[in-house]
C-alpha positions as CSV (number, residue, x, y, z in Angstrom):
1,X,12.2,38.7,31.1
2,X,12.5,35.8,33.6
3,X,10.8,32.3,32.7
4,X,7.7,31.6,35.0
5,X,4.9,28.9,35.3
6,X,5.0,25.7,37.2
7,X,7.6,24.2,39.7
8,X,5.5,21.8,41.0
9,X,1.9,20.5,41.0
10,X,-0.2,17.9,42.9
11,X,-4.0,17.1,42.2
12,X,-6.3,15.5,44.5
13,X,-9.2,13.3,44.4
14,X,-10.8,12.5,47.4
15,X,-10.9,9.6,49.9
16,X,-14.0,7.8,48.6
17,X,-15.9,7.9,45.0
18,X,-18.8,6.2,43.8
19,X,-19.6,4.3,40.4
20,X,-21.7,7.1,38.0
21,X,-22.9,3.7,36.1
22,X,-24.5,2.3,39.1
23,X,-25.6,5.7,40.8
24,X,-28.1,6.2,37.4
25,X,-29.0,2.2,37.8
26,X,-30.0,3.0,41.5
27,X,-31.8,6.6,40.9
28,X,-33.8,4.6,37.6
29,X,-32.3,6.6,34.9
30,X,-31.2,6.3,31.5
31,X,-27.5,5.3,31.6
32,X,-26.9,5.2,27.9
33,X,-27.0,9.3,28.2
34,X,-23.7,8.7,30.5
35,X,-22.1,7.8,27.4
36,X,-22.3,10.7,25.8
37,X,-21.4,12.8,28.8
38,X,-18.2,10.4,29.1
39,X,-18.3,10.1,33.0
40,X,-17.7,6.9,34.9
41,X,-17.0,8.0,38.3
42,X,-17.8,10.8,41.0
43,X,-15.4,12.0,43.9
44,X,-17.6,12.1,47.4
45,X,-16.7,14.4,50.4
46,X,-17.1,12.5,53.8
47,X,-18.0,14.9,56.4
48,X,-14.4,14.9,57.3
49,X,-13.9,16.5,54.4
50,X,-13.9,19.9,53.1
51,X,-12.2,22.5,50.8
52,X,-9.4,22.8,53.4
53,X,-8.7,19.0,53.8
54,X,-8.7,19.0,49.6
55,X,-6.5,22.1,49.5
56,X,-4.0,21.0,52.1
57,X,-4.4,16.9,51.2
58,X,-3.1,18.4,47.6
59,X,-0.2,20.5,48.6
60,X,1.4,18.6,51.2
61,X,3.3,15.6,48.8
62,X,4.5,18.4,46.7
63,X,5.5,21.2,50.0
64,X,7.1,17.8,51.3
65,X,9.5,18.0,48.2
66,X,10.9,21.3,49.2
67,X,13.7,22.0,51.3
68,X,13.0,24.3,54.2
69,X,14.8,27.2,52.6
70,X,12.5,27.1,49.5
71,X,9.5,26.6,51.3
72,X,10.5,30.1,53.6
73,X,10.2,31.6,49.6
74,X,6.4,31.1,49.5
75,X,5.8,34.3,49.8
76,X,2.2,34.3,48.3
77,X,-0.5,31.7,48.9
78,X,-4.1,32.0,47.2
79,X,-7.3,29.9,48.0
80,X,-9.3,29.9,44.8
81,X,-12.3,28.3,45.6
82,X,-16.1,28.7,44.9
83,X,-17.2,26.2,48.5
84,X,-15.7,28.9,50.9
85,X,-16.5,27.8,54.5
86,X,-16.4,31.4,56.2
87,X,-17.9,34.9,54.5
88,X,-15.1,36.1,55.6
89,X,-12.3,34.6,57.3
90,X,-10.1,33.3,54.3
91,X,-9.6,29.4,53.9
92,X,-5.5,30.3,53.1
93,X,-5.1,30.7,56.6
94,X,-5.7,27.1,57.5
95,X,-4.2,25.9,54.7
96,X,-0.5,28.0,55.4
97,X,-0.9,26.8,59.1
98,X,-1.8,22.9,58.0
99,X,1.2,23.5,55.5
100,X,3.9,24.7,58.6
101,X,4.2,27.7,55.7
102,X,6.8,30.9,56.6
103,X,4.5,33.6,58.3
104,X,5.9,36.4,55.7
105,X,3.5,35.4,53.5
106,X,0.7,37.1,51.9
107,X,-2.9,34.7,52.3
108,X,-5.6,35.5,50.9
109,X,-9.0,34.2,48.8
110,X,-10.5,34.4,45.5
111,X,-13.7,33.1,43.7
112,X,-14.9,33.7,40.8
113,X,-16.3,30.0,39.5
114,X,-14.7,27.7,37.7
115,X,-12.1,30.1,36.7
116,X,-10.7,30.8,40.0
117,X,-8.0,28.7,39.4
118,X,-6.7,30.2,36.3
119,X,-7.3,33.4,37.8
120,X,-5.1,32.5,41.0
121,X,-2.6,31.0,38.9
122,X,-2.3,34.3,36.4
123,X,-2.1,36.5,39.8
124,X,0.5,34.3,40.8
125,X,2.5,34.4,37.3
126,X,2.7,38.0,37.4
127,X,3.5,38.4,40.8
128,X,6.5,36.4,39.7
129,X,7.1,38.2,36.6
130,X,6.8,42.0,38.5
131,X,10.8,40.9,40.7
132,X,9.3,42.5,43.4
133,X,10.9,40.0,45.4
134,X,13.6,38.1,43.0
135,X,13.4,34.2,43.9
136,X,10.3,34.4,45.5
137,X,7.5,31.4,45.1
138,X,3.8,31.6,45.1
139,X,1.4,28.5,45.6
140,X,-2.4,28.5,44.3
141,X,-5.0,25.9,45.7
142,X,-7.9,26.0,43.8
143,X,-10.2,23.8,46.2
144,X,-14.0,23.1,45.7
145,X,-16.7,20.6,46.9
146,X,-20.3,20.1,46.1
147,X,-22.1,18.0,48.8
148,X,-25.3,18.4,46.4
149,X,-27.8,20.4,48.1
150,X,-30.9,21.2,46.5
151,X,-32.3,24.8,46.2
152,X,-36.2,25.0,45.7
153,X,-38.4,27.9,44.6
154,X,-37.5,29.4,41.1
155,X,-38.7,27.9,37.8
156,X,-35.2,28.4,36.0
157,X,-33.0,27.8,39.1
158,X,-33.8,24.4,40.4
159,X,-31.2,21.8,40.8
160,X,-32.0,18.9,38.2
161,X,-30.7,15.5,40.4
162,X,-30.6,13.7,37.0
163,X,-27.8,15.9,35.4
164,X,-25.9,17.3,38.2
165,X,-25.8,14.5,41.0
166,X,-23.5,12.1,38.3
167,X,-21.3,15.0,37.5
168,X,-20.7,16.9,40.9
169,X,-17.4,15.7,42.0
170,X,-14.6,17.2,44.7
171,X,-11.3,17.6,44.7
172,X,-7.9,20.0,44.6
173,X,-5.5,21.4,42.8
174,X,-1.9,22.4,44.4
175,X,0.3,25.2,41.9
176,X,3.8,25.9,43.0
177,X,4.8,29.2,40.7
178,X,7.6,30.1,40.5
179,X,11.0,31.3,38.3
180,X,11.8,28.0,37.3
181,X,9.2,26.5,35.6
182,X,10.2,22.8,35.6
183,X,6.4,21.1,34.7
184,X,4.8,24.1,32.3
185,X,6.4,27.0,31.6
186,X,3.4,29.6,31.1
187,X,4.1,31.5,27.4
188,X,3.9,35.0,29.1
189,X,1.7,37.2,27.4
190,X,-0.1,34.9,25.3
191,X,-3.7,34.9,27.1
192,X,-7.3,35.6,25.5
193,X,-9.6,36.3,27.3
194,X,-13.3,36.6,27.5
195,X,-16.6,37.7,29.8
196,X,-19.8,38.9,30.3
197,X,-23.0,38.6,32.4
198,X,-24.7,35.3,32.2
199,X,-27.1,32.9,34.8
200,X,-26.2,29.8,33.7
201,X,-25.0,28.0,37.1
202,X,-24.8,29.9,40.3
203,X,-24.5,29.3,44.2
204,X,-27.2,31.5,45.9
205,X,-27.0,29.9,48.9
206,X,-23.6,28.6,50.7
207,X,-24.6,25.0,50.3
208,X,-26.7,24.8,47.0
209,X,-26.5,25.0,43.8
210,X,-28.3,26.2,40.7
211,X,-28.2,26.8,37.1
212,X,-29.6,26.5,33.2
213,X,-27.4,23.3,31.8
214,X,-28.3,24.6,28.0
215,X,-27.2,28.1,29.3
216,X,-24.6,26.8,30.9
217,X,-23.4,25.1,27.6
218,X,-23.7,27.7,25.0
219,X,-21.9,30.2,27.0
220,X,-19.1,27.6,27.1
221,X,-18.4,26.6,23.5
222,X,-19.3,30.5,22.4
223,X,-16.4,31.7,25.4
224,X,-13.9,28.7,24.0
225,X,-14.4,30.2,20.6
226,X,-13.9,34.2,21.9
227,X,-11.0,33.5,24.2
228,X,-8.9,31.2,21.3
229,X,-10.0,34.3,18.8
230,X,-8.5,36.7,21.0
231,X,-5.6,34.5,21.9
232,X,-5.0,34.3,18.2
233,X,-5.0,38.0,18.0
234,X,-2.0,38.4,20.2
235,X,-0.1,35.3,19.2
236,X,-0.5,35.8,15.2
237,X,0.8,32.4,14.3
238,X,-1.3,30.6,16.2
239,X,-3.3,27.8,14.7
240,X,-5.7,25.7,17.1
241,X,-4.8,22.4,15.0
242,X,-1.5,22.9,14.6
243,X,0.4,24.6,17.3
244,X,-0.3,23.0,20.4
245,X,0.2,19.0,20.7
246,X,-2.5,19.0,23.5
247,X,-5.8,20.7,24.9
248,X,-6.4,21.2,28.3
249,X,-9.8,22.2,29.1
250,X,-12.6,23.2,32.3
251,X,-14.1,19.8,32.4
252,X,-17.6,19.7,34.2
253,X,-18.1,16.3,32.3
254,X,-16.2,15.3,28.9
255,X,-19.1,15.4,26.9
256,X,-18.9,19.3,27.2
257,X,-15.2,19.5,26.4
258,X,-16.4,17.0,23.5
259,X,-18.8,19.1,22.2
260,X,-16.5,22.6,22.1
261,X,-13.8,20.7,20.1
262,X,-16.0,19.6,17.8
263,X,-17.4,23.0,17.7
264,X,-14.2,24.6,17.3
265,X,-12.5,22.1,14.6
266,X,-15.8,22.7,12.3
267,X,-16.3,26.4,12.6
268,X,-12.7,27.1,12.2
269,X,-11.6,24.3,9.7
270,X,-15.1,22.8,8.2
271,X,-13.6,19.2,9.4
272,X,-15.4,16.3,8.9
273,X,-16.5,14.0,12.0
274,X,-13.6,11.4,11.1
275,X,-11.0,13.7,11.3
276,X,-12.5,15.7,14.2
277,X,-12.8,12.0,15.9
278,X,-9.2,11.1,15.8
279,X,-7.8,14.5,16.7
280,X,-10.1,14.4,19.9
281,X,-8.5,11.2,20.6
282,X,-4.9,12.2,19.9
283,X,-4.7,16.0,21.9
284,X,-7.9,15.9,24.0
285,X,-8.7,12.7,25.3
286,X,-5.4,12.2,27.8
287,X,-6.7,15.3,29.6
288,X,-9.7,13.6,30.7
289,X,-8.9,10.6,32.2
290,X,-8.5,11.9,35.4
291,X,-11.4,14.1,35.2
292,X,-13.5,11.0,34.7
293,X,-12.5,9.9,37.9
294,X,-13.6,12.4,39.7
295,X,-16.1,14.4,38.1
296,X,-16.7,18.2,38.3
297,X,-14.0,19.3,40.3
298,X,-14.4,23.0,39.0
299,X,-11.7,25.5,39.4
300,X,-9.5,22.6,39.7
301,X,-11.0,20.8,37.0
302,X,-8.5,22.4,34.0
303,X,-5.8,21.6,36.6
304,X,-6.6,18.1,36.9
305,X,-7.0,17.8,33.2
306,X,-3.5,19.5,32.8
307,X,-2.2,17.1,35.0
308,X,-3.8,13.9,33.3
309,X,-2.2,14.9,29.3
310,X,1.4,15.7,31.0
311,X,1.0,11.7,32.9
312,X,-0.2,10.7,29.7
313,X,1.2,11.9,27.0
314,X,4.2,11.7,25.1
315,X,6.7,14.1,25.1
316,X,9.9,12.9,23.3
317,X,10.2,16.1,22.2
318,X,8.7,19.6,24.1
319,X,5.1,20.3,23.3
320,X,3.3,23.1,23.7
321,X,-0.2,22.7,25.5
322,X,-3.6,25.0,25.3
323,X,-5.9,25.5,27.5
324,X,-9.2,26.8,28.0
325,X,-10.6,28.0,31.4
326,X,-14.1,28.7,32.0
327,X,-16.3,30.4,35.3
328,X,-19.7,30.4,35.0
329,X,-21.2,33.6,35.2
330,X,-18.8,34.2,33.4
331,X,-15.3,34.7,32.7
332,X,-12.9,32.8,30.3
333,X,-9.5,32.7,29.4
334,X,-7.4,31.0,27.0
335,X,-3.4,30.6,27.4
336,X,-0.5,28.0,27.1
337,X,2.6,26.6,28.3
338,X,5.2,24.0,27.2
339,X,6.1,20.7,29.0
340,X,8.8,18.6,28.9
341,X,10.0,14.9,29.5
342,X,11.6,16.2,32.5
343,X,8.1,18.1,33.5
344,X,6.7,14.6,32.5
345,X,8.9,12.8,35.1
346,X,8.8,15.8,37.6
347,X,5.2,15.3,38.1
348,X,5.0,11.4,37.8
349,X,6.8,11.0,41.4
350,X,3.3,11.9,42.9
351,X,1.8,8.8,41.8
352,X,-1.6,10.6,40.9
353,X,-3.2,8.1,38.7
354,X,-2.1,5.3,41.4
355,X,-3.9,7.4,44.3
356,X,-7.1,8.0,42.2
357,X,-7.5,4.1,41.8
358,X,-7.0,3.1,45.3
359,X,-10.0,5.2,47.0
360,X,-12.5,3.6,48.8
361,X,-15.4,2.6,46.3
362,X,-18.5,3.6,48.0
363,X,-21.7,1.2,48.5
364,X,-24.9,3.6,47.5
365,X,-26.6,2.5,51.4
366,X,-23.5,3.8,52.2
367,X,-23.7,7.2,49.7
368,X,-27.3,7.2,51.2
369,X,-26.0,7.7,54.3
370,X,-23.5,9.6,53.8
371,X,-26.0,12.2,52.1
372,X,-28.0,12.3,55.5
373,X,-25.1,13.1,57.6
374,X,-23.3,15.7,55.7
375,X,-26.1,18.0,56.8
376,X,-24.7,18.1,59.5
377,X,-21.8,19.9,58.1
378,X,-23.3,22.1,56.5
379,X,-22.1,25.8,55.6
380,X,-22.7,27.8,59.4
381,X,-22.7,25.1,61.7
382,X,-21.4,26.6,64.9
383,X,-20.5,23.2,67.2
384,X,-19.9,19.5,66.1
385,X,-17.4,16.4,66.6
386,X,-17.3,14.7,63.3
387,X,-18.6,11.3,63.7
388,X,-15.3,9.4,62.3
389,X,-16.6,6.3,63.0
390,X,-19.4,6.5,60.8
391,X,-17.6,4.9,58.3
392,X,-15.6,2.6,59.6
393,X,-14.2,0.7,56.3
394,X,-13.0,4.1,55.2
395,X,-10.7,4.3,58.1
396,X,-7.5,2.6,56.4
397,X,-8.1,4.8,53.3
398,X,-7.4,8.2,55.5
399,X,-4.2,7.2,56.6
400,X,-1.9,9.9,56.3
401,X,-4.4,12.6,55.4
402,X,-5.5,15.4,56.9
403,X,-9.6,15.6,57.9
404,X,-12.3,17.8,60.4
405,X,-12.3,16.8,63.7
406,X,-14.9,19.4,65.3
407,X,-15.9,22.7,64.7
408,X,-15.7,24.6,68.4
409,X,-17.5,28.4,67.9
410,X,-17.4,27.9,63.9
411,X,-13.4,27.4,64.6
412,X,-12.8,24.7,62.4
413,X,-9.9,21.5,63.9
414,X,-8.2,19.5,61.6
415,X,-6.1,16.4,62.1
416,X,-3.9,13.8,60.7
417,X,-4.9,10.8,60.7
């Protein structure tokens, strides 16, 4: 069997971001509660902004890397995304063109919540693994934004401002999959995975969302539980404590991934807060510093989490790495992969944690306004010329990114700045 997982990967955060810390101060809430959540700061989306900018603003340092003869191998490019702009027309198709991708390649679009991005990448691992077409590379964007509409009307489906506005976040993920796994090689075969029919968060409209946070949260430690069980059932030797040297988990806000570790270390080992403290701190905590820089990213969110433990860890020696994917709704999986020191340096040369720190921080008169305009953006909108200028102190930190221009006919234009 050939090796597969990950060539390459690239995460991004955004052009602007906002303080979670002084967001609560401003709506009058209860900070201390951020705590406990362990968020500090919140990716916005400009109007210039959308799931395509993310996808394509993620994908283009690492398609940058390639020579033109391995780029012609992307033979397979998936759009895993939950903030589709078109109920039809896939987002892939921008991305390949923005990308100057080979036209022999299969585009297409998935969503299925947060898990979309484990989903794509899986799809993307056995393509690889079936030799279909020997050499051949797949990329996976898993893409989302929330520009934190509220839906009205249903006594158990109404957005609650005081726990979703801090952790709502945008971003992207960029996957290059292929037969030589230089930054995780996925252990083929070893996957547990978990589902059934839930309402705990949901989009019932294009631009809103919706959910049950307690739902939400039981059906996420009781599917990190079922998917390591069944994970353990096809990898016999498998211990959660002892086998992998880190956890990389769907992060809607750390508290969550908090709460399922210690949820998992004291149903299957009785361990005693000290000890479940420290381990946190040793295998979980590196995963979520980038995660707390951007907030919920979803499908992208185990990505970016992956991506923060391989900048951050240490990995003298090869380490194998967990992690737990959940979609609300739902559908959950478990898997792992090993990394490297050269993984480690491979995916270092993209500066990530450099990129998250210089965004633009935004004023909240300025996030005020900003939440007024994006209407105008909204899901549908046949005909508009973004107003770039809206913003003009953001101008400097767009350089070299792509953003919306206008939509012409619901056509959506990009350009570079």
């Amino acid at each position: 069997m050939v090796s597969v997982g990950i060539e390459s990967m690239n995460v991004f955060g955004g052009i602007t971001y906002l303080d979670v810390i002084e967001l609560g101060k401003y709506r009058d809430i209860d900070t201390s509660t951020f705590k406990k959540l362990l968020i500090k700061e919140k990716t916005v989306p400009l109007p210039c902004e959308d799931p395509v900018t993310n996808g394509v603003n993620a994908a283009k340092p690492l398609v940058d890397t390639m020579s033109q003869a391995d780029k012609d191998r992307i033979e397979l490019l998936i759009t895993c995304s939950e903030s589709g702009i078109d109920f039809g027309k896939s987002m892939s198709t921008y991305i390949h063109y923005y990308l100057g991708l080979n036209r022999n390649c299969r585009l297409f679009e998935m969503k299925n919540a947060c898990y979309s991005g484990t989903a794509g990448l899986q799809m993307a691992v056995n393509f690889i693994l079936s030799q279909v077409s020997p050499g051949a590379k797949a990329l996976v964007i898993i893409t989302d934004t929330s520009r934190f509409m509220v839906e009205d009307g249903g006594k158990n489906l109404n957005m609650d401002w005081e726990f979703f506005e801090p952790t709502s976040g945008a971003g992207a993920a960029a996957i290059l999959v292929s037969e030589t796994p230089q930054v995780f090689q996925i252990d083929v075969g070893a996957n547990g995975y978990y589902g059934y029919e839930v309402m705990d968060t949901c989009r019932p409209t294009p631009d809103g969302e919706a959910g049950d946070a307690d739902l939400g949260l039981m059906s996420y430690l009781d599917c990190c539980e079922q998917s390591f069980l069944k994970y353990k059932e096809r990898v016999v030797d498998a211990d959660y404590h002892d086998t992998f040297g880190y956890l990389a988990c769907h992060t809607p806000f750390g508290g969550m991934v908090k709460t399922a570790h210690k949820t998992m270390m004291r149903k299957l080992y009785r361990a005693k807060t000290p000890e479940i403290e420290g381990d946190f701190k040793q295998r979980v905590e590196p995963g979520l510093k980038y995660c707390q820089k951007v907030g919920n990213i979803m499908g992208a969110s185990i990505f970016m989490a992956l991506a923060s433990i391989i900048d951050n860890g240490q990995f003298d020696i090869p380490k194998r790495i967990g992690c737990f994917s959940y979609g609300s709704g739902c559908c959950s999986e478990f898997y792992s992969g090993v990394v490297t020191k050269q993984g480690q340096e491979r995916l270092l040369r993209f500066n990530i944690e450099q990129k998250l720190d210089n965004r633009y921080k935004l004023s909240m008169g300025e996030y005020e306004k900003l939440l007024v305009y994006s209407s105008k953006v909204k899901f549908g909108v046949r005909n508009i010329k973004v107003d770039f200028d809206l913003f003009p102190n953001i101008t400097d930190f767009c350089q070299g990114k792509l953003i919306l221009d206008e939509i012409k006919e619901f056509h959506r234009e990009y350009k570079w700045v």
